[in-house]
C-alpha positions in Angstrom: 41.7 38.4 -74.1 45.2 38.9 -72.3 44.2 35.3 -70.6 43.6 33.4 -74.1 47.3 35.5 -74.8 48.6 33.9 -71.9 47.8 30.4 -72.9 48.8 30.9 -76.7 52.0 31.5 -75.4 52.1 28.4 -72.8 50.8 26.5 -75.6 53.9 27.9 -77.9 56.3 27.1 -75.0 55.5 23.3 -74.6 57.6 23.3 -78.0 61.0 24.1 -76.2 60.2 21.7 -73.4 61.4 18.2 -75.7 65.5 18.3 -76.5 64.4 16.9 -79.8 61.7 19.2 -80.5 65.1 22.2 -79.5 67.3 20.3 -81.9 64.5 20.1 -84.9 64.4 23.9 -84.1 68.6 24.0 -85.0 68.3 21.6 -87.6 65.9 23.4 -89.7 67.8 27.0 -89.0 69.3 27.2 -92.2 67.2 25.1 -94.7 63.9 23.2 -94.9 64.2 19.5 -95.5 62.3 16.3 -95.9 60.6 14.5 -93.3 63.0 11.1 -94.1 66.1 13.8 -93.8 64.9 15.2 -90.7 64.5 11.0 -89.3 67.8 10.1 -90.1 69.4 13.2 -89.0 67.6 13.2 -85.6 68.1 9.6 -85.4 64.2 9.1 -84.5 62.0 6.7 -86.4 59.2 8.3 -88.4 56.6 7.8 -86.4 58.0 9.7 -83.6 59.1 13.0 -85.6 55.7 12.9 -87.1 54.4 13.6 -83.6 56.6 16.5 -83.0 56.5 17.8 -86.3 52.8 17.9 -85.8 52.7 19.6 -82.5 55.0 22.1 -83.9 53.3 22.8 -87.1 50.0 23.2 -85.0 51.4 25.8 -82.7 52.9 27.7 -86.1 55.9 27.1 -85.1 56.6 24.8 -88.3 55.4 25.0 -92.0 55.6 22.4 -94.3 55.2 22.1 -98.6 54.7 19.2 -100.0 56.3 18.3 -103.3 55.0 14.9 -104.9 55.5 12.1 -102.2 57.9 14.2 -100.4 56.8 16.6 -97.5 59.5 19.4 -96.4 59.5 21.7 -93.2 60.5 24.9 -92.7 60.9 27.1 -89.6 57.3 29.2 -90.0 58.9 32.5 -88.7 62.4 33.6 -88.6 62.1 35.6 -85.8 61.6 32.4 -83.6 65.1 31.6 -84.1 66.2 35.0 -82.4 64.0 33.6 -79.3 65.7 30.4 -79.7 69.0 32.0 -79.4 68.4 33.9 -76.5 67.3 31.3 -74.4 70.5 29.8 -75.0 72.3 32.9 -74.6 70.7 32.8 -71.0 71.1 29.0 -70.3 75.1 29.0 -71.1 75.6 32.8 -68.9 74.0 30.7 -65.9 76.2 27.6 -67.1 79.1 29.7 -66.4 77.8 31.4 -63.5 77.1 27.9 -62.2 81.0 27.0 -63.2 82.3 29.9 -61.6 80.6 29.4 -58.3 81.9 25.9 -58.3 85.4 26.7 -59.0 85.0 29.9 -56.4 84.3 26.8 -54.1 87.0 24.3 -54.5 89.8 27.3 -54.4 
């Protein structure tokens, strides 16, 4: 069991390795919108946000409605977006770690 936990959650983590995949995460923090939305504001072609949005929508990371023609995602649980923060939280204290150590340097 606590192995098939541990590859859930390598599986969930593959999600925050793409800086697209990061910024579809931002984009969709505050409302769910439209796949041809999501395109132009990521400035990728269809084809390839398909192949995110599916890779995040199969790890439940993403859920989508559709509505006619029109398909519309959603962040699947809220809570992610705490996560999300946190991990940038942690990657802008080492960022300015990283600055102060250089400027500690050139003094």
């Amino acid at each position: 069991m606590e192995d098939q936990i541990y590859a859930y959650h390598a599986e969930m983590c593959q999600v925050f390795s793409h800086p697209k995949r990061l910024e579809l995460i931002n984009v969709l923090r505050d409302q769910e919108m439209s796949v041809s939305d999501l395109s132009e504001k990521l400035s990728l072609t269809p084809s390839n946000l398909s192949q995110h949005l599916a890779m995040m929508r199969e790890r439940h990371i993403l859920a989508s409605r559709k509505e006619g023609n029109v398909v519309y995602y959603r962040i699947a649980n809220p809570r992610l977006l705490q996560a999300f923060d946190l991990l940038r939280e942690i990657l802008f204290e080492q960022i300015r770690h990283d600055a102060a150590l250089i400027r500690g340097r050139t003094i």
